[in-house]
ROPA-394617 format. One record per residue: residue number from 1; x, y, z of N, C-alpha, C, O in turn. Coordinates in steps of 0.05 Angstrom, whole numbers, plus 5000, padded with zeros to 4 digits. Atoms other than C-alpha are relative to their C-alpha. Layout:
# ROPA-394617
(r NUM,(X,Y,Z),(X,Y,Z),(X,Y,Z),(X,Y,Z))
...
This chain:
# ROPA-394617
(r 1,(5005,4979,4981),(8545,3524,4887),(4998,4986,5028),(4984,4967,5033))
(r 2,(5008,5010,4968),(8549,3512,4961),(4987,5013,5016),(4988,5037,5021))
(r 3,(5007,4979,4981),(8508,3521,5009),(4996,4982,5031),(4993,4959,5040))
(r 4,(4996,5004,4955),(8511,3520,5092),(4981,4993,5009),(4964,5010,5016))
(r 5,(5026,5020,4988),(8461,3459,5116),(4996,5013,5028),(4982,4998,5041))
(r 6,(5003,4991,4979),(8462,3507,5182),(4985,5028,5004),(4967,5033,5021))
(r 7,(5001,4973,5004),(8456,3580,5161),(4982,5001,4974),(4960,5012,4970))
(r 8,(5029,4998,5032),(8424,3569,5086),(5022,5014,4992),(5022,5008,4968))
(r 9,(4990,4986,5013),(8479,3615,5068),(5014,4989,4972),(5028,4968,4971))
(r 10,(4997,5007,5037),(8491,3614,4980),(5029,5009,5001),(5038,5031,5009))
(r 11,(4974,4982,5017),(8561,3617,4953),(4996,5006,4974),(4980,4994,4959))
(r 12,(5008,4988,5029),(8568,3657,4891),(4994,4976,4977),(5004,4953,4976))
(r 13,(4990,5022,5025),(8554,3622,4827),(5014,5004,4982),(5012,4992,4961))
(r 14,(4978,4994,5012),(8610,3653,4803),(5033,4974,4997),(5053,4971,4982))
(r 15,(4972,5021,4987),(8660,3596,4837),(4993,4984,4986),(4971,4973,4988))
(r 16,(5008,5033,5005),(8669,3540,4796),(5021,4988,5014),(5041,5000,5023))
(r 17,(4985,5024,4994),(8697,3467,4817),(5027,4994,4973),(5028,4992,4948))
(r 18,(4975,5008,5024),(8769,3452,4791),(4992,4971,4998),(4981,4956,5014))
(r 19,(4995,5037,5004),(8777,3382,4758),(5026,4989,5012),(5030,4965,5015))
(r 20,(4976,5012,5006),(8845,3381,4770),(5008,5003,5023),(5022,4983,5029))
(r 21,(4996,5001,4971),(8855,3405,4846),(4986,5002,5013),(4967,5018,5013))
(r 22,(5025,5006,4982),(8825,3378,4900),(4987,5016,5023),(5001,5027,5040))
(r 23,(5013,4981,4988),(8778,3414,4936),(5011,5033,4997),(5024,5044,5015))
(r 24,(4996,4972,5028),(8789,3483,4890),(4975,5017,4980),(4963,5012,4959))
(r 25,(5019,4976,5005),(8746,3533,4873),(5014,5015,4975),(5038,5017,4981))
(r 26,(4996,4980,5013),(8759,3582,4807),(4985,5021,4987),(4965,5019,4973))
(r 27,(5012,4969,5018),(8742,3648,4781),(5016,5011,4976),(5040,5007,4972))
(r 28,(4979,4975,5011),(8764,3697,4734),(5004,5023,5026),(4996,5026,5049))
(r 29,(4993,4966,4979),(8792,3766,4763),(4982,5024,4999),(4982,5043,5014))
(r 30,(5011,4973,4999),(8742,3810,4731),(4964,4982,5023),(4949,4997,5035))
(r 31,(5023,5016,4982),(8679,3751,4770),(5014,5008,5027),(4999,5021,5043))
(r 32,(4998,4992,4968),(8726,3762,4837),(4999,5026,5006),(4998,5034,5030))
(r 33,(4998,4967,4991),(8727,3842,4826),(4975,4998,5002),(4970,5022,4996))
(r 34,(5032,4986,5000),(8646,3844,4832),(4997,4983,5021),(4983,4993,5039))
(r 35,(5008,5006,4974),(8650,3780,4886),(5009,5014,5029),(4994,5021,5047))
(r 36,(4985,4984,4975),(8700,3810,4940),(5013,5022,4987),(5036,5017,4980))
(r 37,(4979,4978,5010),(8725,3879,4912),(5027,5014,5020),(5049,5023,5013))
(r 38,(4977,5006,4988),(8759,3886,4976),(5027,4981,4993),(5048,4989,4985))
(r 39,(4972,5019,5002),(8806,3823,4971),(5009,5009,4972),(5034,5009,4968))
(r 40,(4980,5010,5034),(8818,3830,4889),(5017,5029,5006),(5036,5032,4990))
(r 41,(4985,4976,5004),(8847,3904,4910),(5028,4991,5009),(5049,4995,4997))
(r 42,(4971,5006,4986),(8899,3875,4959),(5012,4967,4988),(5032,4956,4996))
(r 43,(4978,5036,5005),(8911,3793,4919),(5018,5019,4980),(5009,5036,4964))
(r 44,(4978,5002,5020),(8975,3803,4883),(5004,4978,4983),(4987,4962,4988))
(r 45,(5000,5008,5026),(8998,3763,4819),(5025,4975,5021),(5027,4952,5011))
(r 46,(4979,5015,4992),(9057,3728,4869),(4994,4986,5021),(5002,4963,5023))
(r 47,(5005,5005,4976),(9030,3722,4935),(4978,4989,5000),(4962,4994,4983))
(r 48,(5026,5004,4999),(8975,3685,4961),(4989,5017,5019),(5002,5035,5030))
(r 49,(5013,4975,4981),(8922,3721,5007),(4988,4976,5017),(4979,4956,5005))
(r 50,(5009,5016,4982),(8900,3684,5069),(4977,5021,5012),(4982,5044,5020))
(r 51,(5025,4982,4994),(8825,3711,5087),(4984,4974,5014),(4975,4956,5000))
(r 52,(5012,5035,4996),(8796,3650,5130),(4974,5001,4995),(4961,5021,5000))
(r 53,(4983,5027,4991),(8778,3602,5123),(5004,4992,4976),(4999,4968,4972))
(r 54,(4992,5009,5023),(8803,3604,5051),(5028,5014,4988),(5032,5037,4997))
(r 55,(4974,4989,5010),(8868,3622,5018),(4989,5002,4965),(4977,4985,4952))
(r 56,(5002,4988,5035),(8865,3662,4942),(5022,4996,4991),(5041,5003,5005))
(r 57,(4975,4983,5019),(8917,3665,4891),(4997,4991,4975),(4982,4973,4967))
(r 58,(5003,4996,5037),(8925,3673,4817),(5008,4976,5001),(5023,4965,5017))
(r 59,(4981,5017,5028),(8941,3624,4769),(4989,5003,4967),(4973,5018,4955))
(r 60,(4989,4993,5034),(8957,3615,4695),(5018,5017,4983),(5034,5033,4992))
(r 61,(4977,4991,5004),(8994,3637,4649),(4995,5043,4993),(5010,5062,4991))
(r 62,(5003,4961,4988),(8967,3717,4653),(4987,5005,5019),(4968,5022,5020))
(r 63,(5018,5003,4968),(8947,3701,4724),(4967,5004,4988),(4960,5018,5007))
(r 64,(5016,4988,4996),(8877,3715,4701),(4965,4975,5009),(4941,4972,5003))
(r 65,(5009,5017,4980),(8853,3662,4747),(4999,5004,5031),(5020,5011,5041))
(r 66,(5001,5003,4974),(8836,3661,4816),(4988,4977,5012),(4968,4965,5004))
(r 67,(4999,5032,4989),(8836,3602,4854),(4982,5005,5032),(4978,5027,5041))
(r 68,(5010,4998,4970),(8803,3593,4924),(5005,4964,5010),(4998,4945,4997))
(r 69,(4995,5026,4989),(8826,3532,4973),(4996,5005,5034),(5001,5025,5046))
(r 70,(5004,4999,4968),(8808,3516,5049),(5028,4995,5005),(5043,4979,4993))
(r 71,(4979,5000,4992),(8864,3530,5086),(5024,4978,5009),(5049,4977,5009))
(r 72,(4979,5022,4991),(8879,3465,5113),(5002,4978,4971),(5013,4957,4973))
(r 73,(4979,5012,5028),(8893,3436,5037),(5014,5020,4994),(5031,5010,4979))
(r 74,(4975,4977,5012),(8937,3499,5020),(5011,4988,5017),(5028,4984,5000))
(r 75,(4971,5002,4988),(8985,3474,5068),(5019,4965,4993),(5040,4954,4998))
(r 76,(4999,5039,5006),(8987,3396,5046),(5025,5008,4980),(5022,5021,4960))
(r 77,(4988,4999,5027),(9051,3393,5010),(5007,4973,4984),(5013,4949,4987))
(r 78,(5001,5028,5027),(9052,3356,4950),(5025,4988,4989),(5025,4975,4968))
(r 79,(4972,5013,5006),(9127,3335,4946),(4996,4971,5016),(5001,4951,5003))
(r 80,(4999,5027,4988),(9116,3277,5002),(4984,4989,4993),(4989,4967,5002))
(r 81,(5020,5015,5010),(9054,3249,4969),(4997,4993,4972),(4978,4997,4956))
(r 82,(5000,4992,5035),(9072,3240,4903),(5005,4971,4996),(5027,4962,4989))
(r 83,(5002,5028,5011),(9049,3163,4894),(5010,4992,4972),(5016,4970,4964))
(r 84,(4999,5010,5030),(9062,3169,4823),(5028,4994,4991),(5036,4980,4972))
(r 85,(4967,5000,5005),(9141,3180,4830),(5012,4966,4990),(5002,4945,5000))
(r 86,(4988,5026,4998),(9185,3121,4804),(5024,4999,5024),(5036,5018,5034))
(r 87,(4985,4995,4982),(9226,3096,4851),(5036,4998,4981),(5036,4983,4962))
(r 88,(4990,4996,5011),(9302,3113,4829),(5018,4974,4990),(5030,4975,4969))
(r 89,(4990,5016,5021),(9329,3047,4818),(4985,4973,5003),(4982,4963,5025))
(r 90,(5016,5017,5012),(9289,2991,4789),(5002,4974,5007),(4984,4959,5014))
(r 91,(4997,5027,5009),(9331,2929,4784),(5021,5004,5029),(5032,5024,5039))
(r 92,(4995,5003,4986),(9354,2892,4836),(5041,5002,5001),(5054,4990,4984))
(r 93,(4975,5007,5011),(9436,2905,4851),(5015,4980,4997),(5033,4977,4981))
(r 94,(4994,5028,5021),(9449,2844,4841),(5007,4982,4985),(5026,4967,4982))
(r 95,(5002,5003,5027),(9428,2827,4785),(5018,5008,4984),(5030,5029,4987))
(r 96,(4980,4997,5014),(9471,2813,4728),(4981,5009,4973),(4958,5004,4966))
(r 97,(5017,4991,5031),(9461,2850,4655),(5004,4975,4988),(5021,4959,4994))
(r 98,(4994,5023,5017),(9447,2799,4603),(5006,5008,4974),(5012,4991,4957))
C-alpha cells in the first residue's frame, strides 16, 4: 500500500505490486469497479486510459486484469532496451569452420 509522506493520503489495498513489471500496480476488474467506477466504465479491453498521473489497461488472457503504471514508464519502450537480445552474428567473419 502506498502512502503520501506529504498528504498521509492511503492507496487502496486493493492494488497489488507486479513481480514481473517494473513499477506496476494490479487489480482485478470487479476490485477496480468498487475503486474508480468512473474509469472501469470508460477502460476498454484494447485501449489504454491515461488519467494522470497513471495510465490503466487490461491484461491477460480474458483481460480480467487491470494494470496501473506512472506515466513516465508507460512510455519507455522496451524494444531499445532489451539487454538480453543475442547479438545476430556470433563468430568472427573470419574465421574459418573447422
Amino acid at each position: 500500500m502506498k502512502v503520501c509522506p506529504i498528504c498521509g493520503f492511503r492507496d487502496s489495498a486493493f492494488w497489488r505490486h507486479s513481480r514481473y513489471d517494473f513499477n506496476a500496480d494490479y487489480c482485478t476488474r470487479q476490485e477496480f469497479a468498487e475503486i474508480e467506477p468512473e474509469l472501469s466504465e470508460v477502460l476498454s479491453d484494447t485501449e489504454p486510459l491515461v488519467d494522470f498521473p497513471y495510465v490503466y489497461y487490461r491484461r491477460g488472457s480474458a483481460k480480467a486484469w487491470v494494470y496501473r503504471v506512472p506515466i513516465e514508464d508507460f512510455k519507455v519502450s522496451v524494444d531499445k532496451h532489451r539487454a538480453w537480445d543475442k547479438p545476430k552474428r556470433l563468430l568472427d567473419p573470419n574465421q574459418k569452420k573447422l
